[in-house]
C-alpha positions in Angstrom: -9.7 23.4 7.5 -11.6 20.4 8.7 -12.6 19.6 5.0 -9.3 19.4 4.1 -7.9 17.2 7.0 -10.7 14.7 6.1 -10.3 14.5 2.1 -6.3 14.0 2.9 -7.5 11.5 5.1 -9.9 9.7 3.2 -7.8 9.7 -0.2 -5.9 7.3 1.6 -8.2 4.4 0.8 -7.2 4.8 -2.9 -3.8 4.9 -2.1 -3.9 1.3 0.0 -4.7 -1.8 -2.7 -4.1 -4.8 -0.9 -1.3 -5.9 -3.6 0.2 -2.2 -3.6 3.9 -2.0 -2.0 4.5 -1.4 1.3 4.8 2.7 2.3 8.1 4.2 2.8 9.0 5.0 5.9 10.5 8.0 6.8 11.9 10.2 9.9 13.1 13.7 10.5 13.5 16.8 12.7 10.4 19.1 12.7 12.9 21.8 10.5 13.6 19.2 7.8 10.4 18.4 6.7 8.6 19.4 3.6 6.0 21.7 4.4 3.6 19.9 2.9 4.7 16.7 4.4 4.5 18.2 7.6 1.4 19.7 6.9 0.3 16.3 6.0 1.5 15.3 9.0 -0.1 17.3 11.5 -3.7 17.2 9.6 -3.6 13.4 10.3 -2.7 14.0 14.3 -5.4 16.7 13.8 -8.0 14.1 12.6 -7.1 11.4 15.0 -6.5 12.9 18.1 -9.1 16.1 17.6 -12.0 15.0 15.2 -12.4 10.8 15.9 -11.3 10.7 19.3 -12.5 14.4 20.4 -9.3 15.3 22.5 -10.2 19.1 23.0 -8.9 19.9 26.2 -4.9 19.7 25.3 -3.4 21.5 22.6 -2.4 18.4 19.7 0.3 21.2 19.1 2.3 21.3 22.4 5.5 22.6 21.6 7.5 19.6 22.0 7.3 18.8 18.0 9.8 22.2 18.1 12.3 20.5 20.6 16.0 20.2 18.8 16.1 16.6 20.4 12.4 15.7 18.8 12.2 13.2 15.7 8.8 12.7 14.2 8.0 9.3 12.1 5.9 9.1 8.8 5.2 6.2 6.7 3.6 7.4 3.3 2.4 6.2 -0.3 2.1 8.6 -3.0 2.5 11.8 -1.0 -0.4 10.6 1.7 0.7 10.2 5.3 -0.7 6.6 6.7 0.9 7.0 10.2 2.9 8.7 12.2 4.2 9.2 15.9 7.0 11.2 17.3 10.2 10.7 19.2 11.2 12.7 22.5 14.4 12.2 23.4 17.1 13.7 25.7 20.8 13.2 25.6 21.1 10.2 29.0 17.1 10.5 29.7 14.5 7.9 28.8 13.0 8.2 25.2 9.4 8.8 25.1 7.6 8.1 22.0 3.7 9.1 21.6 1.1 10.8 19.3 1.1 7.8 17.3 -1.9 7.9 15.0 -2.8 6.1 11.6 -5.6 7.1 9.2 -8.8 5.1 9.4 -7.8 3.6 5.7 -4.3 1.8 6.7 -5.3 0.3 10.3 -5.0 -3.1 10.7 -2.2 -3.6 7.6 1.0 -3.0 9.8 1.7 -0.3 8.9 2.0 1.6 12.2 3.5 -1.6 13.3 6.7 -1.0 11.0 6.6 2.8 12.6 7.4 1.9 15.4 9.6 -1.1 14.9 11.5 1.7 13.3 11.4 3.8 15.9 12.3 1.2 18.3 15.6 0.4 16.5 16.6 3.5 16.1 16.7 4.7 20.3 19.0 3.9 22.7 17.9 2.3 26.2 14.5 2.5 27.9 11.3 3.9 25.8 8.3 4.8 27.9 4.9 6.0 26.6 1.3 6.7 27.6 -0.3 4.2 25.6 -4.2 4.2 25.3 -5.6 1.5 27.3 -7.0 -0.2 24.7 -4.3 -0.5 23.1 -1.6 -2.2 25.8 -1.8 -6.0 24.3 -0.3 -4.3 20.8 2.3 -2.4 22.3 3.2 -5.4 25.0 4.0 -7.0 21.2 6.4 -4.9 21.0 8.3 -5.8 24.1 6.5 -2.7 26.2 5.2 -3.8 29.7 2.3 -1.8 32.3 4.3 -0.2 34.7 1.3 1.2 37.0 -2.0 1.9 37.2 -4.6 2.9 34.6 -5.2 6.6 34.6 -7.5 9.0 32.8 -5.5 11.5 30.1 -7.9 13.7 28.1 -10.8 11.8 29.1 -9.4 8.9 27.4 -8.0 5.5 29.7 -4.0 5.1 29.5 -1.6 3.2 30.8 2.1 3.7 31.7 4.1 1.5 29.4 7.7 0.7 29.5 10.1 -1.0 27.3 13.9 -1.6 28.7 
């Protein structure tokens, strides 16, 4: 399986031209996605979160992605999956959004950027997240604050992040 994660992966970089149009962005419940979007989907989490940062000791599939009140976030070009994160929400509770993860071919092009500015438009009230530590200056671009200390979440540094 790890083959095929990586050539969906690495086909991005012929799917990303520098004058190419921007990818489509797209959101849904876990049960009304295309199986082989969704499969798309979770290969990319798999490759981020499992193979390039080596996150082994929590499941990437946690049951939450199953949640009625659970929206999960793509942007794609041609059928690839560039980024994605997912949306937790409860009916008066904060939102929590997280597993945000772009393939190694469409970093630094905005396109997780436009994820979550479409995310972020589409939630009511306070967002909170657990945002890798190195990335807290991006997400403060986006209007989230630190809330509390640095803390260590599968061996990786995180901060609590907040956006009202």
């Amino acid at each position: 399986m790890a083959r095929s994660v990586m050539a969906t992966v690495d086909a991005v970089s012929d799917v990303l031209p520098p004058d190419a149009d921007p990818p489509v962005l797209r959101r849904a419940p876990l049960d009304r996605i295309a199986p082989a979007t969704l499969y798309r989907i979770l290969a990319l989490r798999n490759d981020v979160f499992v193979h390039e940062q080596r996150i082994v000791d929590e499941r990437e599939l946690d049951d939450l992605d199953l949640e009625p009140t659970t929206t999960l976030y793509w942007a794609e070009r041609d059928g690839a999956v560039l980024a994605t994160l997912r949306v937790l929400a409860s009916p008066g509770d904060v939102v929590h959004i997280g597993r945000v993860a772009t393939a190694r071919a469409a970093r630094g092009r905005g396109v997780a950027g436009a994820l979550l500015t479409a995310a972020l438009e589409d939630v009511d009230g306070p967002v909170e997240i657990s945002a890798q530590a190195y990335l807290e200056r991006w997400y403060g671009r986006f209007g989230f604050r630190t809330t509390g200390p640095g803390y260590l979440e599968a061996g990786i540094d995180h901060v609590p992040m907040r956006r009202d």
